[in-house]
N, C-alpha and C positions, 0 to 999 in steps of 0.2 A: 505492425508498423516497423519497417527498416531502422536500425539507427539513426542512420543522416535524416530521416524524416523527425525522426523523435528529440534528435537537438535540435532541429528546428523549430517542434514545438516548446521545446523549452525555453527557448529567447522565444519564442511569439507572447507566451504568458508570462513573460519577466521571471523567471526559477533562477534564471544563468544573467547578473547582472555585476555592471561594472563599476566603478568609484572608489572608496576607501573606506573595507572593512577591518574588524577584529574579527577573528574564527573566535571558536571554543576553546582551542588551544592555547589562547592569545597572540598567535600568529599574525601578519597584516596581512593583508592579498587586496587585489585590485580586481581580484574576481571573486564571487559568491553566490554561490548555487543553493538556492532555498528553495529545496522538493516538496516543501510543506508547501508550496504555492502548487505547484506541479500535480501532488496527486487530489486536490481537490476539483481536480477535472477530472470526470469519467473514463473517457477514451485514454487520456493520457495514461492514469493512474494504470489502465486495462493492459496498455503496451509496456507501461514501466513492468509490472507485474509479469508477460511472458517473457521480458527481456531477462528476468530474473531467473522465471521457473526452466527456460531454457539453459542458461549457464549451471543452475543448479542440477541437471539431471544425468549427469556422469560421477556426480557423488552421493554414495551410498550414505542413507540416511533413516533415521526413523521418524523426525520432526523437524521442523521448520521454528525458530522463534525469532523475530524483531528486536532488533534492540529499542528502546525506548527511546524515542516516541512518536516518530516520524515511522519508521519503519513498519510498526505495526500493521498498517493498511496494505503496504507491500507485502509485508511475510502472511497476512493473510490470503494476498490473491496467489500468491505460491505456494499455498495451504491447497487451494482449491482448485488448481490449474494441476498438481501434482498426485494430488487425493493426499497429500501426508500431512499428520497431525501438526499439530502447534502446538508450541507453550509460549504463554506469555510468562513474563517477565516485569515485576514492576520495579519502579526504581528505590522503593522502599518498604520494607514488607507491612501487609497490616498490620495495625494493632491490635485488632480483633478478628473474632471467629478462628480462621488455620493460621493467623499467623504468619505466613507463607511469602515471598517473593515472586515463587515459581507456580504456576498457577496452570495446570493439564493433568493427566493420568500419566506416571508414567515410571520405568523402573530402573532402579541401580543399572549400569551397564549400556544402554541405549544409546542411540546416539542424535547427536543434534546439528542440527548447521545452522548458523546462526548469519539473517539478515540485515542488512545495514544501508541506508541510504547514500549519506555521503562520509568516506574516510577519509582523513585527513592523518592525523599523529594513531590513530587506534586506542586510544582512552575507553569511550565509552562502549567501544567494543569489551577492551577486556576487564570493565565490572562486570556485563551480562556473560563473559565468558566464565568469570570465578563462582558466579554465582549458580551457574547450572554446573560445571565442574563441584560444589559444594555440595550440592544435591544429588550426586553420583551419574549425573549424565557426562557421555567420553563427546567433545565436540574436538574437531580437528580442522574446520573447515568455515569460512566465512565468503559470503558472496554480498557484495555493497554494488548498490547501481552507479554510484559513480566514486572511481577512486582518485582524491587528488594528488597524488602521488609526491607525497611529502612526506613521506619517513615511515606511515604504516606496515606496508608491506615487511618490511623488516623488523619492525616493532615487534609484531603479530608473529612473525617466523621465531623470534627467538622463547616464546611462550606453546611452542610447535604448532602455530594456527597459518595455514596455508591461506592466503587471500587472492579470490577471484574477485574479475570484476567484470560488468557488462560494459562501462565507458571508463574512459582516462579524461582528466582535463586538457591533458594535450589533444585528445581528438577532440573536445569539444571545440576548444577554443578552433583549430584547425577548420571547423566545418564552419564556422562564424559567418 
């Protein structure tokens, strides 16, 4: 599926909706993009998914992991579109059994790219980025399907994380 096709389904299942929100950041916006509606369609979730694995495949990688918890089902189909592992990531380690956060096989030195649905400020990007950095994995690189281009990119650069993206909100809004 094209871009222009894929905003389009975005506003056909209300993902990209307008009124008067608070983000996560505590930001206002008059737009809000909720991909958690989005990827509970199949087709959609399928295109969101190559739109991903295709940006991601100029960087070199040994895993793919979602940030929690939208992304998950994304970073999985570019698990599977790519053939490369995953780690999940949870947002709080068990209390029992491994104890763990990070949650795959994997060793000191390796590397990660880490996927993200919607960026806005890069917060909850860079917990799941400390956390896999804490566990000896090198990540450098992050791919989000849609960046609102509100201060992350820069955020993220100064912790040396390069941010790709498949969509901007200015082109969303643009294809309206």
């Amino acid at each position: 599926m094209e871009h222009g096709s894929l905003i389009q389904e975005l506003f056909r299942v209300e993902a990209v909706k307008f009124g008067d929100f608070t983000l996560k950041s505590g930001q206002k916006s008059s737009v809000y993009a909720d991909l958690r509606t989005a990827i509970t369609f199949p087709d959609i979730l399928q295109a969101m998914g190559s739109a991903l694995a295709e940006r991601i495949a100029g960087i070199e990688h040994d895993f793919v992991c979602g940030v929690p918890y939208t992304a998950w089902p994304l970073a999985t189909c570019v698990a599977l579109l790519t053939r490369k592992a995953m780690l999940l990531r949870r947002k709080e380690a068990k209390t029992y059994g491994t104890r763990t956060s990070i949650h795959g096989v994997f060793k000191q030195g390796q590397t990660c790219v880490l996927i993200e649905d919607v960026v806005t400020t890069g917060s909850s990007i860079l917990e799941t980025f400390t956390d896999l950095q804490d566990s000896g994995l090198v990540v450098s690189d992050v791919v989000a399907f849609l960046d609102r281009e509100q201060g992350a990119r820069e955020t993220l650069a100064r912790y040396g994380l390069k941010l790709h993206s498949v969509l901007t909100m200015q082109e969303v809004l643009n294809a309206q």
